[in-house]
C-alpha positions in Angstrom: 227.5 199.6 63.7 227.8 197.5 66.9 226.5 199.6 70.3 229.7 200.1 71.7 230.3 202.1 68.3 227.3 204.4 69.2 228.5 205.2 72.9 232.1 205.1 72.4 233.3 208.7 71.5 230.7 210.9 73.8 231.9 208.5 76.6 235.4 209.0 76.1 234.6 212.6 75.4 232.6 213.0 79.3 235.3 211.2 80.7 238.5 213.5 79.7 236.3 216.4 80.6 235.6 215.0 84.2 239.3 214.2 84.5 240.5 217.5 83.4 238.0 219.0 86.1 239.5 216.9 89.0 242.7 217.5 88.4 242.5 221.5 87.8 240.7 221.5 90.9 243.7 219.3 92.0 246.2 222.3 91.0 244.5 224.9 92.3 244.9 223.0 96.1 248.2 222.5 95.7 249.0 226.0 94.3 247.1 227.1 97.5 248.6 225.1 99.7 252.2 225.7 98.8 251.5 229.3 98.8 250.3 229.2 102.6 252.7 226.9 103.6 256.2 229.1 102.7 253.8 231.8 104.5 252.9 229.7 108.0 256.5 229.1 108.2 257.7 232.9 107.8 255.2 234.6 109.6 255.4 231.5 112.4 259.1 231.6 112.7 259.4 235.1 112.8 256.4 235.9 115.1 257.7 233.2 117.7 254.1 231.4 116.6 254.9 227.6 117.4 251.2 226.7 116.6 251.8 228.2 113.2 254.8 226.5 112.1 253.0 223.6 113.0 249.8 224.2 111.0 252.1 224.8 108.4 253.9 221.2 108.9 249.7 220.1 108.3 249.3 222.4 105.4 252.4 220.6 103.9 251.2 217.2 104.4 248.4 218.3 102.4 250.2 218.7 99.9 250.3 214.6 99.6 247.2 214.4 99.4 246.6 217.0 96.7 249.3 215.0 94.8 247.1 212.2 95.3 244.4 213.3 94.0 246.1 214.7 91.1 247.2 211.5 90.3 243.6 209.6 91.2 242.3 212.6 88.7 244.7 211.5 85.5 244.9 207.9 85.9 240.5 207.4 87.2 239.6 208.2 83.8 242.0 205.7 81.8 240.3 204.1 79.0 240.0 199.9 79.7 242.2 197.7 79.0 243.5 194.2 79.6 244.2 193.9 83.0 241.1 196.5 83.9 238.4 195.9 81.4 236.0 198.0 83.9 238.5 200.8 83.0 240.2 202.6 86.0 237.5 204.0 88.1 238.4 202.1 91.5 241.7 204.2 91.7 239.3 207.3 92.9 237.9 205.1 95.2 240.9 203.9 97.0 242.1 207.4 96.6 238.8 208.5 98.7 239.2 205.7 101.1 242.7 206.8 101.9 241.7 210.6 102.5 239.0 209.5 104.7 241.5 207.3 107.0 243.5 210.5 106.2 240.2 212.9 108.3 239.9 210.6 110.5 243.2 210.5 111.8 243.6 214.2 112.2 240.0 214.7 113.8 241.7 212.2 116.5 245.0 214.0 116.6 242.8 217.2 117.8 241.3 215.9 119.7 243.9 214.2 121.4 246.1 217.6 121.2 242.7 219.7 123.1 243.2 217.0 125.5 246.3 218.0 126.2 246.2 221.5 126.1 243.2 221.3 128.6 245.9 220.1 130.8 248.4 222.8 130.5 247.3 225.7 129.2 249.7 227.5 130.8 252.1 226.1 128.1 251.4 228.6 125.4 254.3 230.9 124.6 253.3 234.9 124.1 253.1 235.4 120.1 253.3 238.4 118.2 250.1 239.9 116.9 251.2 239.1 113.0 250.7 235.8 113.7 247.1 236.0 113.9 246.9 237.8 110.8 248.5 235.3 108.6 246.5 232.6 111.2 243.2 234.5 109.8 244.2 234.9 105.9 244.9 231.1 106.0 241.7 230.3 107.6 239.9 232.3 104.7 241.9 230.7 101.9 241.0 227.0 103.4 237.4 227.8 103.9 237.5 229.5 100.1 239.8 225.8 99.3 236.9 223.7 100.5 233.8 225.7 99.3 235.3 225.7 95.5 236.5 222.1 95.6 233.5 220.8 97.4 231.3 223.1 94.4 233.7 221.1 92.0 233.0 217.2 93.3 229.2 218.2 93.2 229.4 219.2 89.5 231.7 216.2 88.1 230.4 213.8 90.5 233.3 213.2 92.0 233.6 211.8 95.6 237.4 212.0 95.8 237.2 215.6 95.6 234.7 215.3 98.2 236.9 213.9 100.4 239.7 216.6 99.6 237.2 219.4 100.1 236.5 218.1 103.4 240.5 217.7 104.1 240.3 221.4 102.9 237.8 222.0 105.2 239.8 220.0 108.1 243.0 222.6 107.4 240.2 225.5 108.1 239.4 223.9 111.6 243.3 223.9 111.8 243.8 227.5 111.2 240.7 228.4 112.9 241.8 226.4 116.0 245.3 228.4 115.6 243.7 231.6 115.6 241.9 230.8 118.5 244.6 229.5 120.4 246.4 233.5 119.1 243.4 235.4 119.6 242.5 233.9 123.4 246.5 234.0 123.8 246.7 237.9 123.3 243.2 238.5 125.1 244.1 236.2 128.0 241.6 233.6 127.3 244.1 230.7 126.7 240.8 228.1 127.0 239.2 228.7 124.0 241.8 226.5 121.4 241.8 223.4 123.4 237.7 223.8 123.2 237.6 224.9 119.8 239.9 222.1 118.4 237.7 219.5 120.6 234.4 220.2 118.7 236.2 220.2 115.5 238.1 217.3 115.9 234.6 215.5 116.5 233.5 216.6 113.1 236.6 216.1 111.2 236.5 212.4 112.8 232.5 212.0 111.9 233.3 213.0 108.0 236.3 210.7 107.7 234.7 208.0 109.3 232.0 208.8 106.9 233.9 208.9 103.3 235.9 206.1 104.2 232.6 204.3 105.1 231.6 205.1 101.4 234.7 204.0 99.8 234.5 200.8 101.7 231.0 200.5 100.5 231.7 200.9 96.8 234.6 198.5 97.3 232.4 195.5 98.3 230.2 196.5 95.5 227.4 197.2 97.4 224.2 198.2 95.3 222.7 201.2 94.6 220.0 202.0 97.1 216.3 200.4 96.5 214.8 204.0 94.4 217.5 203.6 92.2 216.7 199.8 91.7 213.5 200.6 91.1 213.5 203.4 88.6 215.9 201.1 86.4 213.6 198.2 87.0 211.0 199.9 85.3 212.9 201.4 82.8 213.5 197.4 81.5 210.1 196.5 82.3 208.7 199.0 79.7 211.1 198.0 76.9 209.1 196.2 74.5 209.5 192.3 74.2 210.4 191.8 77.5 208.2 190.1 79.4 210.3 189.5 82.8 212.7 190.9 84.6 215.3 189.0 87.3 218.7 188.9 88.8 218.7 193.0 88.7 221.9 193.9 90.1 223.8 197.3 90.9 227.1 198.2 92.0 229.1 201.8 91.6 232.5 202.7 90.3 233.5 206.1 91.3 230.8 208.3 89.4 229.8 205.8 87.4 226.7 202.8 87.9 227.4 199.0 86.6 224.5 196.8 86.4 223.6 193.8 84.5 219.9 191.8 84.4 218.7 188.7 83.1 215.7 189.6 81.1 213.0 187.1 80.0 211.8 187.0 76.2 208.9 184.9 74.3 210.9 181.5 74.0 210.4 180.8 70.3 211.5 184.2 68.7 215.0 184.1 67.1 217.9 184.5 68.1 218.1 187.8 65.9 214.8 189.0 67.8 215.8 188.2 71.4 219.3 190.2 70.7 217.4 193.3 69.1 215.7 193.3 72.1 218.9 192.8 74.5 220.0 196.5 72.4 216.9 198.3 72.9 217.2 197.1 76.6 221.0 198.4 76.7 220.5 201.9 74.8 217.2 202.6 76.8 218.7 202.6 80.2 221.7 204.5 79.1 219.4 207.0 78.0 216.9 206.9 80.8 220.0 206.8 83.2 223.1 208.8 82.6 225.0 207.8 84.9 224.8 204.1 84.1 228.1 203.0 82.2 227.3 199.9 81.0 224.6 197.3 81.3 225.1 193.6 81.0 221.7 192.0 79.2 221.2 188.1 79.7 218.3 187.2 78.0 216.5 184.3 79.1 214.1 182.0 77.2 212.0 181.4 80.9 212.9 182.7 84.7 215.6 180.9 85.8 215.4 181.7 89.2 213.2 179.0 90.1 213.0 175.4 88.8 210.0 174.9 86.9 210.0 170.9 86.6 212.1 168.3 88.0 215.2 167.8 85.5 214.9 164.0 84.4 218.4 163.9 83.6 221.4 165.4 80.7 219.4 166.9 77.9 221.3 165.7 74.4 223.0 168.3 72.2 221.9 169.2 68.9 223.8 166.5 67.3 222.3 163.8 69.4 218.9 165.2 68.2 220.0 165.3 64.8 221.1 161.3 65.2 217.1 160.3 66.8 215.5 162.6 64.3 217.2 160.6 61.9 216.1 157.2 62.6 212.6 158.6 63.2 212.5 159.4 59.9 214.1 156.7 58.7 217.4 156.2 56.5 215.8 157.2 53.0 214.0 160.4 54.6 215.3 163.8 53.0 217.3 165.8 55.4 215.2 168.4 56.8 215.7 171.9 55.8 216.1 173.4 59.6 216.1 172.1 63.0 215.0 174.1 66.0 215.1 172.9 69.4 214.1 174.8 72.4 215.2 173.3 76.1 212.4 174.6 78.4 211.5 173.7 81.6 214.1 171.1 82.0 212.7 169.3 78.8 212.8 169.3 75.4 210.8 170.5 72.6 212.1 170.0 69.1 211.2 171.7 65.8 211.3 170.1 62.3 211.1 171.9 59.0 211.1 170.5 55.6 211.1 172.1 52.2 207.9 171.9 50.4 209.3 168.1 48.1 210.6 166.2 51.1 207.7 166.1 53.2 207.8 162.8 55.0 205.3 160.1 52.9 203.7 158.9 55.5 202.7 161.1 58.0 200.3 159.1 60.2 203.1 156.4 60.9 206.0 159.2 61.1 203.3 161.0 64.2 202.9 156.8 65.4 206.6 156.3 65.6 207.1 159.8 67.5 205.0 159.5 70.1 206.6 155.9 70.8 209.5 157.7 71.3 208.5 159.9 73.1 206.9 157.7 76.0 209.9 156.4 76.1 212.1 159.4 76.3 211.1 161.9 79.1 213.9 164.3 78.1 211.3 165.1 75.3 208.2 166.9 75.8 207.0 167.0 72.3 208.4 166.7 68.5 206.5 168.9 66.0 206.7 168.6 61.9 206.3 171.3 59.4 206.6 171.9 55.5 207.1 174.6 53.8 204.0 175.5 51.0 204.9 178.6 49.6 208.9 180.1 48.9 
């Protein structure tokens, strides 16, 4: 059973459930917003509220978004495939990005409408005391919105539904901003919308600016911050075998963590033994780290990242080692039973096994003739000879 045999199913199994969660949170903020929307328009129309049909134009357009994330929601947590071996994660992310342009847009449009009505105050028609009510039942239905979405994004790790909790939140400022506006219209204090939606457009702006930031972050696949590196780092540091760690690198999709290391083994275990230890590597930060989706393990034979010797040119190929070993040996030699060569340190070092009859006959002139060769052959850094003596 291969790993991706072990992890598949529970994987797949997390995945649906997240997706389910994002988009039920999705329906509920549409259901919401659809509900307040036929009521902003009602109560705004009949109560002579223009700042309440208006609200209701933003709690429509919220809608959109909603869709959006409904959408991010079902199609985020599609398996991999051809064209997206990574799987699908990025679509949150662009979804995220767009609903924090999205904030930022309408912290600017209030604060670009306070400007105005800072300027003409005067301008706001009488309204009829129902339209605070409804202005006030849609401010507690936002505010309860963004508290259960915002509660929902924490537990499936979701930073889309961040974003739309904040929206949710955004819509609150609306409402509270149009209640204001009501409230100081009926008490004669006409001052305190234009002020109210000025501080709020500020934050609305600052949390856009902020998500959208984030998106764009995870979009250049930035890397997780340097704790994070470090807890993983020692996490492949401890495995056993590995001796060195380098080229550690980190980058996030949506909820989830890629990263991929070159690890450094003993150079002359197999090739069995260095990918046993590539697996222990894999399934012990995936257990150590949950949210880690996959992990990328190059093993290296010596640390790559720095030149050890000066290369003294193309190293041959095993068949070009095969051809000197054999006129080393000489044309009525026995074929040796294995070959291993390891290229370290920009040279080589070659391996010879025989079986236990076709040792070489004369081993003095066989060690004579290699280290001729040798001296004359810089690629190689030594040529050892072995024979098997027992089965």
């Amino acid at each position: 059973m291969t790993p991706s045999e072990h992890i598949a199913a529970p994987a797949e199994t997390a995945e649906s459930t997240r997706s389910k969660g994002i988009q039920r949170a999705a329906l509920v903020a549409i259901i919401t917003n659809a509900t307040l929307t036929v009521g902003q328009v009602v109560i705004g129309v009949f109560a002579n509220a223009f700042s309440l049909v208006a609200d209701a134009a933003h709690t429509l357009s919220d809608l959109v978004t909603d869709l959006l994330v409904l959408l991010a929601g079902r199609h985020g947590a599609d398996p991999a495939d051809r064209d997206h071996p990574y799987g699908h994660g990025r679509i949150e992310t662009v979804t995220t990005l767009l609903l924090g342009a999205v904030l930022a847009a309408v912290g600017i449009g209030f604060l670009w409408s306070s400007g105005l009505r800072l300027q003409n105050m005067e301008g706001l028609p009488p309204v009829h005391p129902a339209a605070l009510a409804m202005a006030l039942i849609t401010l507690a239905a936002k505010e309860g919105l963004f508290r259960y979405t915002l509660a929902a994004s924490r537990r499936l790790k979701a930073p889309l539904l961040e974003a739309n909790a904040w929206h949710a939140r955004s819509d609150a400022a609306s409402s509270l901003v149009v209640a204001a506006g009501i409230g100081g219209s009926l008490a004669g204090y006409p001052f305190l919308e234009p002020l109210a939606a000025a501080v709020v457009g500020f934050l609305i702006l600052h949390m856009g600016l902020k998500l959208a930031w984030k998106a764009v972050r995870e979009l250049i696949d930035t890397g997780l911050p340097e704790e994070d590196v470090a807890r993983l780092r020692k996490t492949i540091e401890s495995t056993p075998g590995v001796i060195g760690l380098h080229e550690l690198r980190t980058r996030r999709m949506a909820d989830r963590v890629l990263c991929d290391a070159h690890v450094q083994v003993d150079p002359r275990i197999t090739v069995s033994e260095g990918h046993r230890i590539s697996d222990s590597v894999y399934f012990g930060v995936r257990r150590a780290h949950p949210e880690v989706r996959d992990v990328l393990v190059h093993i290296d034979a010596e640390d790559d990242d720095t030149m050890q010797e000066v290369p003294v040119g193309e190293l041959p190929d095993r068949a070009a080692i095969a051809l000197a070993l054999q006129s080393l040996l000489g044309p009525s030699a026995t074929v040796p039973r294995r070959i291993q060569v390891h290229y370290l340190g920009q040279r080589l070092e070659v391996e010879v096994f025989f079986d236990p009859d076709s040792r070489p006959a004369d081993p003095d002139a066989l060690q004579r003739r290699t280290a001729a060769w040798i001296a004359s052959h810089p690629q190689y850094r030594k040529i050892s000879y072995f024979a098997q003596i027992a089965p």
